[in-house]
N, C-alpha and C positions, 0 to 999 in steps of 0.2 A: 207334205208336212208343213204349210208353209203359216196355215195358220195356230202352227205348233214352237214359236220363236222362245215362247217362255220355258221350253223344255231343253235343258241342255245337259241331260243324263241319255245315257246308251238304254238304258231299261229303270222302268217303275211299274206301282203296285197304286192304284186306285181303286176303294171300296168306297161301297155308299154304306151305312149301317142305319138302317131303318128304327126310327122312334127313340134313339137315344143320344144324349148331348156327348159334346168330345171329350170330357170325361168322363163320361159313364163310358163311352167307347174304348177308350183308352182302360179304362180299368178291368175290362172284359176280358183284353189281352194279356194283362199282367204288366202293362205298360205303367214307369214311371212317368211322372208328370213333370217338367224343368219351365224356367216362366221364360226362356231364353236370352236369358241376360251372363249364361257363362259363355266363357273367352272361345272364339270359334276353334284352337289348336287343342280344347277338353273335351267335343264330341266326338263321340265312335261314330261307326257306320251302324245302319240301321236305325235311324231316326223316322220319326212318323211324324208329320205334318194333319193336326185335327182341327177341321172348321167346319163351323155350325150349316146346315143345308136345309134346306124347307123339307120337311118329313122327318130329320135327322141328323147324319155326320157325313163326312166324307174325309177319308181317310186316305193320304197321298205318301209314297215314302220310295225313295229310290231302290233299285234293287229288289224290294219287294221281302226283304226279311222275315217280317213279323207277319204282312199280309198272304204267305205263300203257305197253303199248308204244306206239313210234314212229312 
């Protein structure tokens, strides 16, 4: 795992989402949109990390909340 240094979660949830920007992706989930500028001690758990990828989105989030079905 060594070329894994930027990883410093026990477990995550990586999706690619084909043909759509991050938030259209986001919005697919029922996911709000925040521009991350609140104070880091007002985040819950279950946050999703969206950036733009050639083809689409790529959707990163610890834990895997939102990305894990049901």
């Amino acid at each position: 795992m060594s070329g894994y240094g930027w990883l410093d979660d026990d477990a995550f949830c990586a999706t690619f989402v084909r043909g759509l920007t991050p938030r259209e992706a986001l919005a697919r989930l029922g996911i709000n949109v925040f521009d991350g500028d609140d104070e880091e001690g007002d985040l819950e758990e279950g946050l999703i990390c969206a950036r733009p990828a050639e083809g689409g989105t790529i959707l990163s989030e610890s834990n895997g909340f939102a990305g894990t079905p049901r």
